[in-house]
C-alpha positions in Angstrom: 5.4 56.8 39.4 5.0 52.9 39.1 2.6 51.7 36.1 1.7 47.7 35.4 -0.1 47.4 32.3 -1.5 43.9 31.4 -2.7 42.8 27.9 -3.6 39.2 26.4 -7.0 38.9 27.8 -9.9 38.0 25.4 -12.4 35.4 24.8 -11.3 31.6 24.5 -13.3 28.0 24.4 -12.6 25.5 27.4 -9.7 23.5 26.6 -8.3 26.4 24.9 -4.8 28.8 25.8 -4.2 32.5 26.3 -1.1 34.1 27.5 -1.2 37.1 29.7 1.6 40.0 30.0 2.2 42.5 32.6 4.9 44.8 32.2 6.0 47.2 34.9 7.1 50.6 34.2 8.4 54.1 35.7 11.2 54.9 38.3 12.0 51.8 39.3 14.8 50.6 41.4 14.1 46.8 42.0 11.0 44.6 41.3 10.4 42.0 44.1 7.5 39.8 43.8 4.9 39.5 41.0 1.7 38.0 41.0 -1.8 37.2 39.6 -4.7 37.7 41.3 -8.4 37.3 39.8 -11.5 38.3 40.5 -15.1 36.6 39.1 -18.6 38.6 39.6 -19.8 38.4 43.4 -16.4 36.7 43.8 -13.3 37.8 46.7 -10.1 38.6 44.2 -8.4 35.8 45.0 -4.2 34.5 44.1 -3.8 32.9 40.9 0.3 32.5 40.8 3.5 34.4 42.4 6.8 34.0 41.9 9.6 35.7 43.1 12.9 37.6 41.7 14.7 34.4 42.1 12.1 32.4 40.4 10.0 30.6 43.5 6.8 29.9 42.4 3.7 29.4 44.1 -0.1 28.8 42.1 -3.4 28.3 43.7 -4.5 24.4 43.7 -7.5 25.4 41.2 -4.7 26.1 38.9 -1.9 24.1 39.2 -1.0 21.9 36.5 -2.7 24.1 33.9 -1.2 27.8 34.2 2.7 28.5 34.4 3.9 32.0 35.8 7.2 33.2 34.6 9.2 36.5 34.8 11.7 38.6 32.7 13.7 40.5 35.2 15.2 42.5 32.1 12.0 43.8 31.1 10.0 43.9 34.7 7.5 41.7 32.8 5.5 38.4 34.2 4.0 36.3 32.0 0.9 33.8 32.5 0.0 31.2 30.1 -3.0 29.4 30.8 -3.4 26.2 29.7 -6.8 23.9 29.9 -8.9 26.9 30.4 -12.2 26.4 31.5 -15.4 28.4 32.0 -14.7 28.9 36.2 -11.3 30.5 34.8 -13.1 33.4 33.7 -12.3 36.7 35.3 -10.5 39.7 35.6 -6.9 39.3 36.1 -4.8 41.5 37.5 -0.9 42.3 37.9 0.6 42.9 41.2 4.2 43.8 42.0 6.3 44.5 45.1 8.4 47.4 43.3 11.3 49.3 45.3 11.8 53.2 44.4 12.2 56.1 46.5 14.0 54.3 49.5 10.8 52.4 49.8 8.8 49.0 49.0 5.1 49.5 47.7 2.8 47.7 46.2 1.2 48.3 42.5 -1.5 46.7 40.9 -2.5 46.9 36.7 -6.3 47.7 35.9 -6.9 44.4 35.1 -8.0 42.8 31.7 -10.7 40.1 30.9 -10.4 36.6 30.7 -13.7 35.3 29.0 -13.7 30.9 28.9 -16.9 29.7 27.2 -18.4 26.6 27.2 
């Protein structure tokens, strides 16, 4: 069993910063990719940021420039800080990871937590 767990949503003002946390757990063999993926009422979830084991990264345009994506491969953890938040930010954001246990590649997502920007 693979768990991601996110925490360091909450409620920010535009312009402000939050830093989000995912850490995956369980019987794990490798952790590929990790991602962020949002999703805003009556929106499609859509890709915030990836980056890969080796430390590729790749961030939607809305984003770029404002939110970095890093990793700790010790602790199977990915990080977002968000920068220059603003009210079109908010949403939930979720953890994704390609994780490798079993003999086999799968993907796993966290429950989400909320980003609230106001105005």
């Amino acid at each position: 069993q693979v768990q991601l767990v996110e925490s360091g949503g909450g409620l920010v003002q535009a312009g402000g910063s939050l830093r989000l946390s995912c850490a995956a757990s369980g019987n794990i063999f490798r952790v590929n990719i990790m991602g962020w993926y949002r999703q805003a009422p009556g929106k499609q979830r859509e890709l915030v940021a990836t980056i890969t084991s080796a430390g590729t990264t790749n961030y939607a345009d809305s984003v770029k420039g404002r939110f970095t994506i890093s990793r700790d491969n010790a602790k199977n953890t990915v990080y977002l800080q968000m920068n220059s938040l603003k009210p079109e930010d908010t949403a939930v954001y979720y953890c994704n990871s390609e994780v490798v246990r079993l003999g086999r590649a799968g993907d796993y997502w966290g429950q989400g937590t909320q980003v609230t920007v106001s105005s």
